[in-house]
Structure formats: C-alpha cells, structure tokens
KOLGULO-492717 format. One record per residue (C-alpha): residue number from 1; chain; x, y, z. Coordinates in nm, 4 decimals, always signed. Example, Ala and Ser with C-alpha at 12.3 -4.5 7.8 and 13.67 -1.06 7.14 Angstrom:
2
   kolnu   kepa       east      north         up
       1      A    +1.2300    -0.4500    +0.7800
       2      A    +1.3670    -0.1060    +0.7140
# end
This chain:
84
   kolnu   kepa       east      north         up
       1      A    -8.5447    +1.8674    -1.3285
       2      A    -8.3450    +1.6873    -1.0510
       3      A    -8.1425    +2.0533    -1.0165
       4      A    -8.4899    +2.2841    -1.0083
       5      A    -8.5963    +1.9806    -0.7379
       6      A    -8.3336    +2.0337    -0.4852
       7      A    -8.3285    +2.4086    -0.5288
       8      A    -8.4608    +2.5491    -0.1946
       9      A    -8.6000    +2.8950    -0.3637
      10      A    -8.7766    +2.6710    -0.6375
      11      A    -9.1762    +2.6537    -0.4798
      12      A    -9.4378    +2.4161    -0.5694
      13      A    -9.5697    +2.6812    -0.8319
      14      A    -9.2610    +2.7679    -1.0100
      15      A    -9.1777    +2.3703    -1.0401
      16      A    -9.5499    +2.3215    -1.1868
      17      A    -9.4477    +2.6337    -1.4481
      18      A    -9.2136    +2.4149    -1.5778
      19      A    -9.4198    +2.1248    -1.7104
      20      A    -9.6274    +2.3896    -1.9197
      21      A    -9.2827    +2.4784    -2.1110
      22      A    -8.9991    +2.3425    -2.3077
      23      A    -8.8937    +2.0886    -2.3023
      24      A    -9.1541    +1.9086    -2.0757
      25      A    -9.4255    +2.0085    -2.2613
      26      A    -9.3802    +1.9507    -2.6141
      27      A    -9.5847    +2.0391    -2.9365
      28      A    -9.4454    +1.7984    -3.1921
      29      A    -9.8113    +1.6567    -3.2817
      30      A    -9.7011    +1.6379    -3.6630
      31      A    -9.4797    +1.3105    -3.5528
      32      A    -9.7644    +1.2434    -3.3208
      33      A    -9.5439    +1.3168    -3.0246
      34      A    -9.6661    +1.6135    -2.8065
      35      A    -9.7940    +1.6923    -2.4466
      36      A   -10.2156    +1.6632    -2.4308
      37      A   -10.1891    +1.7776    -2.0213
      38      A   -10.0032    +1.7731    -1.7465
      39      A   -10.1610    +1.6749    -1.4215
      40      A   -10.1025    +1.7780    -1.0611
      41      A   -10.2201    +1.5193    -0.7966
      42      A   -10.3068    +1.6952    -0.4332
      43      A   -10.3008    +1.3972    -0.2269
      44      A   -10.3577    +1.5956    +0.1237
      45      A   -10.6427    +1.7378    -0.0279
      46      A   -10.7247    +1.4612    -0.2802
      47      A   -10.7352    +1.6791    -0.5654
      48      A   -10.5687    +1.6959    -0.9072
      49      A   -10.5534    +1.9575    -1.1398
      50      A   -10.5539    +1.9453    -1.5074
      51      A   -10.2930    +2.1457    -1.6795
      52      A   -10.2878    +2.3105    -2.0568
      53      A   -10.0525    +2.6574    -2.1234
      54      A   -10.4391    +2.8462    -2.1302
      55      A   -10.6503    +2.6408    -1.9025
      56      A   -10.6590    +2.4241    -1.6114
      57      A   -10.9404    +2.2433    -1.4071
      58      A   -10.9378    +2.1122    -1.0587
      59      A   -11.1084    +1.7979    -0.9381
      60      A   -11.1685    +1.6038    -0.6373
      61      A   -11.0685    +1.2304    -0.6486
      62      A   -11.4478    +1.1902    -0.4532
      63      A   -11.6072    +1.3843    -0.7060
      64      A   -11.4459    +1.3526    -1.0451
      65      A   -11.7477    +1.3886    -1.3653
      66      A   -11.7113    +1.2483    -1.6633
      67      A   -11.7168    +1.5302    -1.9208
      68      A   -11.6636    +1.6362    -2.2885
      69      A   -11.4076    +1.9680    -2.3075
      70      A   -11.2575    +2.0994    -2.6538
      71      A   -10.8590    +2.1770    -2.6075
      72      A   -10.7105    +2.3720    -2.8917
      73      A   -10.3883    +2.2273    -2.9644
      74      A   -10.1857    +2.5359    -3.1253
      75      A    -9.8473    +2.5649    -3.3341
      76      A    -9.9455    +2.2491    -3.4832
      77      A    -9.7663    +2.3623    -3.8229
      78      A    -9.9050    +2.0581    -4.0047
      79      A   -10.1091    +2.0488    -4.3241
      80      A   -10.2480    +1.7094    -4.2746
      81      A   -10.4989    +1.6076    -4.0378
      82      A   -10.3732    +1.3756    -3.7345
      83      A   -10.4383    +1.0636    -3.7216
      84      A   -10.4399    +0.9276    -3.3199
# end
C-alpha cells in the first residue's frame, strides 16, 4: 500500500479500487474473518462513502440516517450458518 501511496500516477480513485480487492478486502467469513465495508471519509466536504464490490452510499457527517440495508455477502463457500 505504502508503494501504490507514493506513486504519483496512482489517483484517489484507483487507490479506493484497491480496498474493494485482494487482499484488503477479504471474504474469509467461514473463520469469521472477512471485510463487511470499506469506508471513505471526505473531510473537505464532510462526507463518507460506504463501500461494498456492488454498492456504495454516500453520506453527510450533518445528515447521516439511521437505516436498515440488506448486503449480500457472496463466495461465502460455507455450509453452516455464521455465527457473529
């Protein structure tokens, strides 16, 4: 990460690329051990942004709701329910 962080072609969307893949974001939920988000915090424009492979959100930090949202966790290659 330090090497993609002091690359000058590297921008601030290829570096946020990287958190969605391996091995940064990691799907070993069997061993309970595997990414739920990754989030981006805009503090000139006081935002962050929520971060799955297929889906991301964007929030103000003055207007953040509370709310309920389903994230399918795939590849979980398990045959037991998870336990968290």
């Amino acid at each position: 990460m330090s090497a993609c962080l002091a690359d000058p072609n590297e921008t601030i969307w290829t570096v946020q690329s990287k958190f969605l893949q391996d091995p940064l974001y990691t799907r070993d939920y069997a061993k309970k051990f595997g990414t739920l988000y990754t989030a981006i915090y805009d503090v000139e424009n006081l935002t962050v942004q929520l971060l799955w492979p297929n889906k991301q959100h964007t929030y103000s930090f003055e207007d953040f709701p509370e709310e309920k949202m389903q994230i399918r966790l795939d590849n979980l290659n398990i045959n037991s329910k998870l336990a968290f």
